[in-house]
N, C-alpha and C positions, 0 to 999 in steps of 0.2 A: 504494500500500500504506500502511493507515495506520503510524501510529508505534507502537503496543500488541502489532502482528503482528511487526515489524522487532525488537522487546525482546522475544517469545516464543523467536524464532531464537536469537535475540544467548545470550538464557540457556540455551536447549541445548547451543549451541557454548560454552559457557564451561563446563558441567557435565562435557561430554566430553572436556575436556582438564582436567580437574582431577578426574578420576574416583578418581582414590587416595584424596579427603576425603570417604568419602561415611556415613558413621557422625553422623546427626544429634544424638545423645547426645553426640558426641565435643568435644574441641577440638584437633583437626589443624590446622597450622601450611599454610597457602597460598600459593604462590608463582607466578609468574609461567613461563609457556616449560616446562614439562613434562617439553619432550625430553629437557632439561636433566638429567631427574632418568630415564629410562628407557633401560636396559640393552638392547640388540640387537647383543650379542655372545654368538654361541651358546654357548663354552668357557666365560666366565663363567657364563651363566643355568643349564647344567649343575650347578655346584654351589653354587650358592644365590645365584645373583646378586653376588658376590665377587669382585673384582679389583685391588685396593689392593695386594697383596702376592704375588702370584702370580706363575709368571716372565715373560720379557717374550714378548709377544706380538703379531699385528696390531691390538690395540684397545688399547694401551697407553696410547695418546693420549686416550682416553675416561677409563679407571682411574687411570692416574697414568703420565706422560711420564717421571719418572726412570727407568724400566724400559727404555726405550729405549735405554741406555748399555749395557744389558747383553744386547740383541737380538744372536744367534749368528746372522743373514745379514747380507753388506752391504744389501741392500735386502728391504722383505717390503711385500706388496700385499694389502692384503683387502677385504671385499667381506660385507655381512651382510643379513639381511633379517626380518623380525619382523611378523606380522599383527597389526591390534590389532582387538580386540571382534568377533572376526570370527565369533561365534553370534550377533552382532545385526546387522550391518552388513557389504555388501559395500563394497570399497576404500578402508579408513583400515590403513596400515603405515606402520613406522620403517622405513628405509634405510639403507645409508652406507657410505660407502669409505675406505680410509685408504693411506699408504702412508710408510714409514720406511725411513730412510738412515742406516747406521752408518759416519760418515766415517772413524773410528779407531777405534785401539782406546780410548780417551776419552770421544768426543762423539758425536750421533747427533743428527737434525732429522726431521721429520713432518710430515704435513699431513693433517685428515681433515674429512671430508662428512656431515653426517646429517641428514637431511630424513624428516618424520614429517606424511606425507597424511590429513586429518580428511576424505578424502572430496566428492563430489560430493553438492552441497545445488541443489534444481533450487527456484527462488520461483515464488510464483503471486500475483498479487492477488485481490482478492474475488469478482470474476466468472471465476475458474481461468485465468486468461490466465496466460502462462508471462512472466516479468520475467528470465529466463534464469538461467544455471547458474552456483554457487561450489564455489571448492576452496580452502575455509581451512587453511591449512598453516601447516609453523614446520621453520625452516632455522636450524643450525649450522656455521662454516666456523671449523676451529681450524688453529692454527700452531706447533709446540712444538719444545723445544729442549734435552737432555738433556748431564749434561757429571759425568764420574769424578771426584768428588773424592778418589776410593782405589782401592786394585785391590775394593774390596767396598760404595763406598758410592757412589752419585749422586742429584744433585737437579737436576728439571727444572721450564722454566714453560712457559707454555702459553696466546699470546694466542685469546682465541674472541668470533666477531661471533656476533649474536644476530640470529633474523629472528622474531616472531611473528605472523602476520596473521589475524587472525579478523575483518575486517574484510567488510562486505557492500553490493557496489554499488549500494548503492538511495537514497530520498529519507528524509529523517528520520531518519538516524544520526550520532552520531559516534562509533562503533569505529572506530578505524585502526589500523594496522601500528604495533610495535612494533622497536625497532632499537635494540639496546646491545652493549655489550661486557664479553666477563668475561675475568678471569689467576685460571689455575691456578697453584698454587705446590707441589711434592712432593717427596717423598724416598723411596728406595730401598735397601735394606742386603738383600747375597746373599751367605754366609760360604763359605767355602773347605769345600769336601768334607774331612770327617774322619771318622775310622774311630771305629766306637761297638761294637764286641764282633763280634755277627755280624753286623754289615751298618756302612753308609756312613752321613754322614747331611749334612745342606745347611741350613743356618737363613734363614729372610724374613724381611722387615720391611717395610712401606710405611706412609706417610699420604700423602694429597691434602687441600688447601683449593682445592677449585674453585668457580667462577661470582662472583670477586670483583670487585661488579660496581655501579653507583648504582642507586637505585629506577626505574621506566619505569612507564608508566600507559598504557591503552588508550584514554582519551580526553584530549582538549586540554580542558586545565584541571584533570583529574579530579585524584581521589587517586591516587596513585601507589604502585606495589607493589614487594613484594621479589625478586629473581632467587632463582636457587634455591643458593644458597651452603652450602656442604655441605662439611662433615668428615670422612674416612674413615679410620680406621687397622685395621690388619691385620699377624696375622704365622702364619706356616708353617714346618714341614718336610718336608724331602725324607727318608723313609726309602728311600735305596739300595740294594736288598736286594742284586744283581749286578748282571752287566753289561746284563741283559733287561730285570729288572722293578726299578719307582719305585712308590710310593706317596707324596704330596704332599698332606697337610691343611693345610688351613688356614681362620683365623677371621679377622671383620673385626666391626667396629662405628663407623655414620654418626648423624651429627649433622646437621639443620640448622640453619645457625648465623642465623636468623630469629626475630626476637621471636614471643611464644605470643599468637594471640588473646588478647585482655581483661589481658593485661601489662601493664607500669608502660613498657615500650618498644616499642611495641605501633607507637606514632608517630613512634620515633627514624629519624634519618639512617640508610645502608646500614651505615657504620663503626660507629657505636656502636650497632645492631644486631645486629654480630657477636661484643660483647664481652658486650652486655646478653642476649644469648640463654643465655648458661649458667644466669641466676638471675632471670628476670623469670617464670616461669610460676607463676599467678597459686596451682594447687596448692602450691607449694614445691616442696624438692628430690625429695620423691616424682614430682612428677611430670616435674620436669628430665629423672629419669632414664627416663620412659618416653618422651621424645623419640629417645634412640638405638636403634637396628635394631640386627640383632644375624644372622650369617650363619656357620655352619659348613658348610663344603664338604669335599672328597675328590676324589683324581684318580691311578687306576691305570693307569701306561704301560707296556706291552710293547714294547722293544729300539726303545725312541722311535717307533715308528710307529702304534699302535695303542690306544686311552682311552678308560677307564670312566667314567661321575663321576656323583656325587650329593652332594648339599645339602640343607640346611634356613635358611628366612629366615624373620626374625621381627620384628613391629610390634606393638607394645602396642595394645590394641583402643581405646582411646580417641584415639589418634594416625595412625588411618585403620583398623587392623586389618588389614593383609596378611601373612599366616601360607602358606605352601607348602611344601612338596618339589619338588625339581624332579630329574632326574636328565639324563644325555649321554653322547653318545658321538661320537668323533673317530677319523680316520684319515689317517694319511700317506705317502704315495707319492713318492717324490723331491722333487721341489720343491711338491709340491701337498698341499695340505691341508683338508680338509672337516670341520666341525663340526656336531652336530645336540644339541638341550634340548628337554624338555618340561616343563611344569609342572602340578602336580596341588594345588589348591587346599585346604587344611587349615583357611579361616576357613569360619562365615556367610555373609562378604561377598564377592561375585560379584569376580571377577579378571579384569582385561581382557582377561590372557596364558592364563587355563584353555583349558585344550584343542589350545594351540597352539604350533605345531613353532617354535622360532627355529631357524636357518638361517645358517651363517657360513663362506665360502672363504677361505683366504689364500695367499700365492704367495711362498716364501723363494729369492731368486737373490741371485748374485755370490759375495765370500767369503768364508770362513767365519771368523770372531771365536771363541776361546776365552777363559771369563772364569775369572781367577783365584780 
């Protein structure tokens, strides 16, 4: 195969995993590992893809590990699933499992899987002979650790390997596997139930800094890119109407904390990338601030078993333009629990997730935790 067919591939597979930047007018900010940056937690993608602040649940560990301190089982196992581009392409999905341990009433530990399938790529050389079959992927294995600094506040970190391989076993390449490490760093605040006139009420709070991490390059030598280092804060409440029904909104707004194309830090190290990203974009502060997303969500529970939810997420169109509604619905049965989202696409620009169900179990056993 020559080398001109082996770089036609190489640039499909890098297009399809960086499908969020696809506004050629734009200047969208490009990272590395993707996974990194896509949601396949169905309770979250229900209301706009928000979970910085919400209460704690099986994918805590994805949105922010401090939430874990305040996980009501001792143990909870989940389990999610997410098609991607699946009106173009059969077999590319996000996966992944988690599972959380609340040792006290204090501290809590995790561990979770997320593996995101680009599919079977089958080669041919020039005479159609088959050079056999790929499946470039990209794997996350995180490890987290959450701990009460109050009966209402905790903060958690959260080591995570990084695997990306777009690499293609043929002659004349060097794409290889990528391999790094990022820490999360978060925090959590869940206020004590007070009485507000005719109902109850519950205040959130969360941020995460996750994928803190050094630059990695797909080739030996190459230029070397940035992980996807991201900022999220978020806060909610709980209106408790009685003992049946909740109502819980809540908003969030993320950053990455990645120099802008054509920046004055554009070249910096990972560290002063994360400080030069608030004011290097080359528009000014205008355009600083169409760097941050922007997510309002909603979640109505009936006598805790039973959930509504809708959302709206928002990207300035120059900074990839992904605009949707999404809505959800969850249901619980003793220890089991099933979550379903769909998402209904509100830009121009084609959504990888349109049309398509996310999918999320989780399994709450052992004892039950009551938070102050």
């Amino acid at each position: 195969m020559k080398k001109s067919k082996i770089q036609i591939i190489t640039t499909l597979l890098l297009f399809a995993v960086t499908i969020f930047k696809v506004q050629a007018q734009s200047n969208a900010i490009s990272t590395v590992a993707p996974l990194l940056l896509i949601n396949s937690d169905a309770r979250s993608a229900g209301m706009g893809d928000l979970g910085v602040a919400t209460s704690a649940d099986a994918s805590s560990i994805f949105h922010n590990s401090a939430k874990m301190a305040f996980n009501t089982s001792e143990y909870t196992f989940g389990l999610n699933y997410t098609p991607w581009l699946q009106n173009l392409v059969d077999g590319l999905f996000i996966g992944g499992g988690s599972v959380i341990h609340r040792i006290d009433e204090r501290s809590s530990w995790g561990a979770n899987l997320r593996y995101f399938s680009l599919g079977k790529i089958e080669l041919f050389d020039e005479q159609a002979s088959s050079l056999g079959v790929e499946n470039p992927s990209e794997l996350s294995i995180a490890g987290s650790y959450a701990l009460k600094l109050s009966d209402h506040y905790s903060m958690g970190v959260t080591l995570r390997y990084i695997r990306s391989d777009l690499s293609i076993n043929v002659q004349n390449t060097d794409i290889q596997a990528i391999n790094a490490l990022g820490v999360d760093i978060s925090g959590f605040y869940q206020s004590r139930e007070r009485n507000y006139g005719s109902f109850n009420g519950r205040w959130r709070g969360g941020f995460n800094i996750s994928n803190l991490g050094p630059k990695v390059s797909y080739t030996s030598g190459g230029d070397k890119n940035f992980i996807p280092t991201r900022l999220r804060l978020g806060g909610g409440f709980d209106f408790i109407l009685d003992d049946y029904n909740t109502i819980a909104v809540t908003v969030e707004t993320a950053k990455l904390l990645v120099p802008t194309p054509g920046g004055d830090a554009e070249d910096s190290d990972w560290v002063e990338g994360i400080f030069n990203s608030f004011g290097d974009a080359p528009g000014g502060s205008s355009e600083e601030l169409e760097e941050f997303t922007y997510s309002i969500g909603a979640e109505y529970l009936y006598n805790n078993s039973f959930a509504v939810r809708a959302g709206y997420f928002h990207e300035s169109e120059t900074k990839g333009n992904r605009q949707h509604f999404t809505m959800g619905a969850g249901l619980k049965a003793n220890v089991f629990n099933i979550d379903l989202s769909y998402l209904i696409n509100a830009s121009d620009v084609n959504n990888p997730l349109e049309q398509t169900l996310r999918f999320s179990i989780s399994f709450d056993v052992g004892d039950i935790y009551e938070n102050f």
